[in-house]
C-alpha positions as CSV (number, residue, x, y, z in Angstrom):
1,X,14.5,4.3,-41.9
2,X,12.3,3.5,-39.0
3,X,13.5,2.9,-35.4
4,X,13.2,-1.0,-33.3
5,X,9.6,-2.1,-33.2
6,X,8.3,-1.5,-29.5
7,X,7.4,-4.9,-28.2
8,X,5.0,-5.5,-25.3
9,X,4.9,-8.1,-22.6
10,X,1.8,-9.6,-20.5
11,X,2.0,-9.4,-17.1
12,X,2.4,-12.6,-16.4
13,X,6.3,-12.4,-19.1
14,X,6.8,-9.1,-16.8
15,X,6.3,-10.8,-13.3
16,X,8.5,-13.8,-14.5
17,X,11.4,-12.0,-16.4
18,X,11.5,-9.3,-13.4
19,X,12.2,-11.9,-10.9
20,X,15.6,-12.2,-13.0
21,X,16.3,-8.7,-14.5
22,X,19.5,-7.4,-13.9
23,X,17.6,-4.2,-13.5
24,X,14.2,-3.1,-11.7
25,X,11.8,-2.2,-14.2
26,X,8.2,-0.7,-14.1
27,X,5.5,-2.0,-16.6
28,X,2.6,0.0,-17.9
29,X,0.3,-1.6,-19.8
30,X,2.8,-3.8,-21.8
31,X,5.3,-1.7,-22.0
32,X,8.4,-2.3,-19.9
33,X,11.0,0.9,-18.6
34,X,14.0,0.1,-17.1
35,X,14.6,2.3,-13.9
36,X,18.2,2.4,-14.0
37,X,21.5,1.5,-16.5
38,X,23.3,3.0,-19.5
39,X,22.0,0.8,-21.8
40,X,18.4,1.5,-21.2
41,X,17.2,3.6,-23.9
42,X,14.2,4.1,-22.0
43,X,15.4,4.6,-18.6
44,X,13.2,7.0,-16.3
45,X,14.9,7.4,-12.9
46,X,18.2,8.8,-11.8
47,X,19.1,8.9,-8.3
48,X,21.7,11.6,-7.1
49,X,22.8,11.7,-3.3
50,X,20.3,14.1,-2.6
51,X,17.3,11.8,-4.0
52,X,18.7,9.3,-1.7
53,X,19.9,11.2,2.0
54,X,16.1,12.6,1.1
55,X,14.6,9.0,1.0
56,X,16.5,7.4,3.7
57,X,15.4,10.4,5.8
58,X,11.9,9.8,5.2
59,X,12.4,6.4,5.9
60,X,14.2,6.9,9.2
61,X,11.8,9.4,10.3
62,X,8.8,6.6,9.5
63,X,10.4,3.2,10.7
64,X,9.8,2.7,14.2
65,X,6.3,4.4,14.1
66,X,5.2,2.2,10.9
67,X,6.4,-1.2,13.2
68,X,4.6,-0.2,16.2
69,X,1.6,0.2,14.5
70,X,2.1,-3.5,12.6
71,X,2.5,-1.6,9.4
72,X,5.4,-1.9,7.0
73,X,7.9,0.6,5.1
74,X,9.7,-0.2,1.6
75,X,12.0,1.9,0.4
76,X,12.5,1.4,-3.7
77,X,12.5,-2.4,-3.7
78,X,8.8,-2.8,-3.3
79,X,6.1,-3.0,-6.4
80,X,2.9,-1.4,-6.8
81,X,0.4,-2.9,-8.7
82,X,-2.4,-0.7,-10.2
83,X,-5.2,-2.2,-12.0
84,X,-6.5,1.0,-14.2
85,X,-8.7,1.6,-17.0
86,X,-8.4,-2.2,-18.0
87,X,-5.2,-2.7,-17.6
88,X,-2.4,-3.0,-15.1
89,X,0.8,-0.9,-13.8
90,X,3.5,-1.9,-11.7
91,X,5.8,1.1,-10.2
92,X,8.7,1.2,-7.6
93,X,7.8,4.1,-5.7
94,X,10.6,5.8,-3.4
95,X,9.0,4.3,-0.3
96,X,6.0,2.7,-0.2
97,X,3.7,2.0,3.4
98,X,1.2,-0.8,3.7
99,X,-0.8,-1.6,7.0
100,X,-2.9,-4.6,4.9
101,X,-2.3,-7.7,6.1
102,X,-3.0,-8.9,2.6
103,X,0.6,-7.6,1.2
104,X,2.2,-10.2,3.9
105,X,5.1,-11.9,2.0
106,X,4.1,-10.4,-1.2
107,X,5.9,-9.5,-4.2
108,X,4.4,-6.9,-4.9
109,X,1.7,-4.5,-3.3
110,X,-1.7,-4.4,-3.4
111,X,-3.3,-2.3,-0.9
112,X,-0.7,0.2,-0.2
113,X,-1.9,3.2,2.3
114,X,1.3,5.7,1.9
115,X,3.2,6.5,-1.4
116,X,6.3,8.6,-1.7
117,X,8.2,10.1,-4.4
118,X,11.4,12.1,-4.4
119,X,11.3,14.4,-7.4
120,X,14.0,14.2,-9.9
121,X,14.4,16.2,-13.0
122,X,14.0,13.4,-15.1
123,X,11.1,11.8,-13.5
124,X,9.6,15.4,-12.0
125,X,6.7,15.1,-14.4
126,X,5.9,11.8,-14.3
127,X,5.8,11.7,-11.0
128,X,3.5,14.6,-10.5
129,X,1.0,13.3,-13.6
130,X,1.0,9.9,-14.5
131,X,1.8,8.5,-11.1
132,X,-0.2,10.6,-9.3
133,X,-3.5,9.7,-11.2
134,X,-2.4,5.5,-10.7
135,X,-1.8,5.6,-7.3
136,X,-4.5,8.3,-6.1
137,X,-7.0,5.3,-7.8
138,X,-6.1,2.6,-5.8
139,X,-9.2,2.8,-2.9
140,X,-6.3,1.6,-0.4
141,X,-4.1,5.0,-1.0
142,X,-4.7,7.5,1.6
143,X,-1.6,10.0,0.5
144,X,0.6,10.7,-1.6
145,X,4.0,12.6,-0.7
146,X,5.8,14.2,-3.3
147,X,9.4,15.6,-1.9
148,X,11.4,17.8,-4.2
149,X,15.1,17.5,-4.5
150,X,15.7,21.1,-5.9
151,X,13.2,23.7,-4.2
152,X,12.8,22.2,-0.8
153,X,9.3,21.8,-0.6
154,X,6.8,18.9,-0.2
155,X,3.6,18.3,-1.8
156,X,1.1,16.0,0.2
157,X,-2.3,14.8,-1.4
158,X,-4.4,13.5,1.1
159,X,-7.7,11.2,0.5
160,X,-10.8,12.8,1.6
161,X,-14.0,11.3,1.3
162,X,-14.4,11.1,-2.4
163,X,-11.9,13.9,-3.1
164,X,-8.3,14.4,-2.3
165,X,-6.7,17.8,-0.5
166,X,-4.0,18.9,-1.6
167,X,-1.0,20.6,1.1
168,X,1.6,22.4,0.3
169,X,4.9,22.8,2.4
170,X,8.4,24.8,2.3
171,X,10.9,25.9,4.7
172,X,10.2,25.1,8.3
173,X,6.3,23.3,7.4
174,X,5.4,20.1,8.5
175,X,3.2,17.8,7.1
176,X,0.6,15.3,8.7
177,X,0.8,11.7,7.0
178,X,-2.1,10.3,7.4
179,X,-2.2,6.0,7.7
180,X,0.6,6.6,10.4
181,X,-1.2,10.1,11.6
182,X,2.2,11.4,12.5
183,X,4.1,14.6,12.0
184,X,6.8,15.4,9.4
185,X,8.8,18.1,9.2
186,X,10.8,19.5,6.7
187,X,13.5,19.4,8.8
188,X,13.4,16.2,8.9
189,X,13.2,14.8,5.3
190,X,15.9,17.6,4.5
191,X,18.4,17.0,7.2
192,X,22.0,16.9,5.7
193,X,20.8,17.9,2.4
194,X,22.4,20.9,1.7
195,X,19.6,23.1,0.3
């Protein structure tokens, strides 16, 4: 006995059922994954209160800098979209900054500058393969943050020229975003974590 025929959607079905889902969902090339629910068979993301003191953190720490500067933070309710290899992703990434005037009023993002991810167990991999290689290909993307929920360390990949550096923190390191060009410290994303 085989299992349910996987059925895809066009972007255009995603974009219209997602203004109504129940649920946030992220589409890859047709395929639709719900982000959070029991009956998702295919759900990806779990937050715990760490994964969340850990974003809100972030965000706190990046706020008032990202308003000064005319830019503008999302935490977990903003799209990506990521036109790739001929066809097109939308993700929900942690928090999300954009300094583009073009993502004004927007649904969804275009021309994001900062991306961040706090690791979970069950989207650790995807978050450090499959995302990584979508959003490090958007031209607009100058870093990508990826925070760990269980180890205490950070993981910051920052655009250079045609390349990307890669910078690793734990303990008391700090990292330097760039887009914002501001310090973060560990202390700061882990304050009132517990680890």
């Amino acid at each position: 006995m085989s299992g349910p025929a996987l059925r895809t959607m066009t972007e255009e079905e995603y974009l219209r059922t997602e203004e109504t889902s129940p649920v946030k969902r992220e589409y890859v090339w047709g395929f639709v994954y719900a982000l959070h629910g029991e009956d998702s068979p295919q759900a990806r993301a779990g937050a715990t209160s760490r994964h969340g003191l850990i974003s809100m953190n972030i965000g706190a720490a990046l706020h008032r800098t990202a308003l000064r500067q005319g830019c503008r933070l999302y935490q977990s309710d903003m799209r990506v979209r990521i036109p790739q290899w001929g066809g097109v992703r939308y993700y929900y990434p942690d928090l999300v900054l954009t300094c583009d005037p073009v993502d004004d009023a927007a649904t969804f993002l275009t021309a994001p500058c900062l991306v961040v991810e706090v690791l979970s167990p069950s989207t650790r991999d995807l978050d450090r393969r499959e995302k990584l290689l979508a959003y490090t290909a958007l031209p607009s993307v100058q870093g990508y943050l990826l925070v760990d929920t269980a180890t205490g360390a950070a993981r910051l990949y920052i655009r250079n020229g045609d390349g990307w550096d890669e910078h690793y923190e734990e303990g008391e390191g700090t990292l330097n975003l760039p887009c914002l060009n501001v310090p973060l410290s560990l202390d700061d994303i882990y304050e009132g974590v517990g680890l």
